[in-house]
C-alpha positions as semicolon CSV with decimal commas, in nm:
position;residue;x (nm);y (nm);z (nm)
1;X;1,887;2,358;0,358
2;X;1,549;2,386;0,477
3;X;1,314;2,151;0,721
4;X;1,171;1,875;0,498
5;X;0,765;1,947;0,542
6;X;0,524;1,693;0,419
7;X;0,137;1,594;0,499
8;X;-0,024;1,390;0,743
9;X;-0,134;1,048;0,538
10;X;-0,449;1,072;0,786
11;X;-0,577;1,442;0,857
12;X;-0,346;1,539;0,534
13;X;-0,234;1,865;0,718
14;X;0,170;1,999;0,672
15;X;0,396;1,826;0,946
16;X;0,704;1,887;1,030
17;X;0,993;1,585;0,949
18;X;0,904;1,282;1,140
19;X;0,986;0,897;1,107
20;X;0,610;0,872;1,135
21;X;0,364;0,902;0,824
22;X;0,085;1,093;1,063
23;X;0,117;1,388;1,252
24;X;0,140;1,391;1,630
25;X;-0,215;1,449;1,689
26;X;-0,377;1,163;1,396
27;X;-0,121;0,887;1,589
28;X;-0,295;0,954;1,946
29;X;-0,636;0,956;1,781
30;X;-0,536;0,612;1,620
31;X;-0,395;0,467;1,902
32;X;-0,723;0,563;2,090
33;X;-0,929;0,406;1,818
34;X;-0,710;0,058;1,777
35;X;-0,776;0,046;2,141
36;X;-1,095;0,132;2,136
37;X;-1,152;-0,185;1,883
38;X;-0,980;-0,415;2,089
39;X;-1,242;-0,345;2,310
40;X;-1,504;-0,346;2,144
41;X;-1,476;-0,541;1,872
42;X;-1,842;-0,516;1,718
43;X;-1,938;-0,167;1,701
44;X;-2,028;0,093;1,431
45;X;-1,780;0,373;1,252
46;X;-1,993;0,625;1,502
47;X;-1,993;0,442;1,773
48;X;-1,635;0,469;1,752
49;X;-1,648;0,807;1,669
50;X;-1,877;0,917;1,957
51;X;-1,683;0,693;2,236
52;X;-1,296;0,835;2,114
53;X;-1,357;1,183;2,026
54;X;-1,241;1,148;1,687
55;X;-1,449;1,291;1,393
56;X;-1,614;1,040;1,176
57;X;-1,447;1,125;0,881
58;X;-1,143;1,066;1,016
59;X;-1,214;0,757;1,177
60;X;-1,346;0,646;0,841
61;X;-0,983;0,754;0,667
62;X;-0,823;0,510;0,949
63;X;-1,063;0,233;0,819
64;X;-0,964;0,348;0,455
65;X;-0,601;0,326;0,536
66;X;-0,630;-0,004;0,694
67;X;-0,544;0,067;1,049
68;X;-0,709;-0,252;1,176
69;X;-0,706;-0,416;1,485
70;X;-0,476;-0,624;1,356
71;X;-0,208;-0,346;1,355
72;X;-0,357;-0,311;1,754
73;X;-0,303;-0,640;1,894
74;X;-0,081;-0,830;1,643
75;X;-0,241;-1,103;1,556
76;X;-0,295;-1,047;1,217
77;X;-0,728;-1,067;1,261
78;X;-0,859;-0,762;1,087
């Protein structure tokens, strides 16, 4: 039986079995970002961009998925 393969839900990119639903790679760029918004809680989609590193578009797929900085801190504030 072979490896199970499937796609990032973020960069949509073949990864290899994993409990998680992003690769390796989008979950440190998100984790970077969620912080990043804990931070700063008022800034733009390039601001974020620009200060983490992480392309726009992606950052803008995090914000389409709903990683919010709700999912950062837990308090449920979005």
């Amino acid at each position: 039986m072979g490896a199970f393969v499937r796609n990032c839900r973020l960069c949509k990119e073949p990864m290899e079995s994993s409990p998680f639903m992003m690769c390796t790679k989008c979950l440190v760029e998100s984790d970077h970002v969620r912080t990043y918004i804990v931070k700063h809680p008022h800034v733009s989609l390039e601001e974020i961009a620009h200060s983490t590193d992480v392309p726009l578009e992606k950052v803008k797929n995090m914000v389409n998925l709903g990683i919010s900085i709700r999912k950062a801190n837990g308090t449920g504030m979005q």
